[in-house]
BANUFI-793883 format. One record per residue (C-alpha): residue number from 0; residue in one letter; x negated, y negated, z negated. Coordinates in steps of 0.25 Angstrom, whole numbers, plus 2048, in hexadecimal, padded with zeros to 3 digits. Layout:
<NUM, A, <X, Y, Z>>
...
This chain:
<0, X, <3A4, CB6, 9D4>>
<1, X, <396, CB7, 9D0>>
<2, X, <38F, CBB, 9C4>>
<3, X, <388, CAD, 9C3>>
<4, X, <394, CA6, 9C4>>
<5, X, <39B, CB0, 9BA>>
<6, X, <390, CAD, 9B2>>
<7, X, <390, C9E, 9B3>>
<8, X, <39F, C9F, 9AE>>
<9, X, <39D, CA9, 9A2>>
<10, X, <390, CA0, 99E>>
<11, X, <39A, C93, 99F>>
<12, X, <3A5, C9A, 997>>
<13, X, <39E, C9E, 98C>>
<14, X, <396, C90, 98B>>
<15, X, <3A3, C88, 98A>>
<16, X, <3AA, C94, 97F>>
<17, X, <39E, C94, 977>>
<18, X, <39C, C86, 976>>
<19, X, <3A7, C84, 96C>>
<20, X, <39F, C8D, 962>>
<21, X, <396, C81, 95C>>
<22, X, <3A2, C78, 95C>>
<23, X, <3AB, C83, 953>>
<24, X, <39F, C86, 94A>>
<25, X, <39D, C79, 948>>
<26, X, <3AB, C75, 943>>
<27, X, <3AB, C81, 93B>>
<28, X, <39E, C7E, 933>>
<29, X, <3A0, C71, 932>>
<30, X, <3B0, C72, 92F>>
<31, X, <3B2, C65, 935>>
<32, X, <3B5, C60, 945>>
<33, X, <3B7, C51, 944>>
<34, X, <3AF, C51, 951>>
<35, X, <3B9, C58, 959>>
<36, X, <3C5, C52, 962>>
<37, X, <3D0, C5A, 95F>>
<38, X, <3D7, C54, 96D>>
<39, X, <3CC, C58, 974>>
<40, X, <3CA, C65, 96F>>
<41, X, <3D9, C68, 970>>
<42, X, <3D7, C63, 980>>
<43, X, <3CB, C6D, 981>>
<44, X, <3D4, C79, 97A>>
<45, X, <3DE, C76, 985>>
<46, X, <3D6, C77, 991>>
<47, X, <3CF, C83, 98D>>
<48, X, <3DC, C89, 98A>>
<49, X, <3E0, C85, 998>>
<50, X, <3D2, C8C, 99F>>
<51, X, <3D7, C99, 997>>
<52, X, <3E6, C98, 99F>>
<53, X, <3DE, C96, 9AC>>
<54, X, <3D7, CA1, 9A8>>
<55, X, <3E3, CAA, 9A6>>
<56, X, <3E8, CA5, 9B5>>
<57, X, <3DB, CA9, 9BB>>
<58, X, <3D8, CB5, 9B2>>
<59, X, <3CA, CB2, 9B0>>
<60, X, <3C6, CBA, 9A3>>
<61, X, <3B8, CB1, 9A2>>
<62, X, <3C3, CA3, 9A2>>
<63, X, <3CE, CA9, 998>>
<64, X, <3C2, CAE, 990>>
<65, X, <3B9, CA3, 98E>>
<66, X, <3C4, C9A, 98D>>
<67, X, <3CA, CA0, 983>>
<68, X, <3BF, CA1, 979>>
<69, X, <3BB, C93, 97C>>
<70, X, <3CB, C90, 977>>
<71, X, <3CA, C97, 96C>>
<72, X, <3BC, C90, 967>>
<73, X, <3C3, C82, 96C>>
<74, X, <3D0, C85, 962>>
<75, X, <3C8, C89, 959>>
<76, X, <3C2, C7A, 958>>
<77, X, <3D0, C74, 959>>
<78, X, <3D3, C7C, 94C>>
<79, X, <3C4, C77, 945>>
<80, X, <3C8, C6A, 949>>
<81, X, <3D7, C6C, 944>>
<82, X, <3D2, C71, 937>>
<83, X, <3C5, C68, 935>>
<84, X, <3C8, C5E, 93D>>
C-alpha cells in the first residue's frame, strides 16, 4: 500500500478518535448530558465494538487500535450520560 493512502487512513483514524474529546470535556465541565441519546450512543458503542472484532480477524493493528480508543472515549459518554444524565 502506499504511503499516501497509509496516510489517508492514519489522518481518518485519528479524526474520528479525537472527536469525542470536546463532547467528554464537555459533559465533564458542565456535569450535565441531557442532550445526549443514550439509544444512540449505546448503537455507536456497539458498532465500534464490532469494527474492533473486524479488526482482530483481519489483524490490522491501525483498525484494533483506533477503534479501540474511540470505544473507550464512547463508554466513557455512556457512563457521563448514566451519571449526569
Amino acid at each position: 500500500m502506499s504511503s499516501s493512502v497509509e496516510l489517508l487512513g492514519a489522518l481518518a483514524a485519528i479524526t474520528t478518535t479525537l472527536c469525542w474529546l470536546p463532547q467528554l470535556f464537555k459533559i465533564v465541565r458542565e456535569r450535565q448530558a441531557t442532550g445526549i441519546s443514550l439509544i444512540t450512543t449505546t448503537a455507536l458503542a456497539s458498532g465500534v465494538f464490532l469494527w474492533c472484532v473486524y479488526g482482530v480477524l483481519i489483524a490490522s493493528w491501525p483498525v484494533i487500535l483506533a477503534n479501540a480508543v474511540t470505544l473507550l472515549f464512547i463508554l466513557a459518554i455512556v457512563g457521563l450520560k448514566l451519571r449526569y444524565g
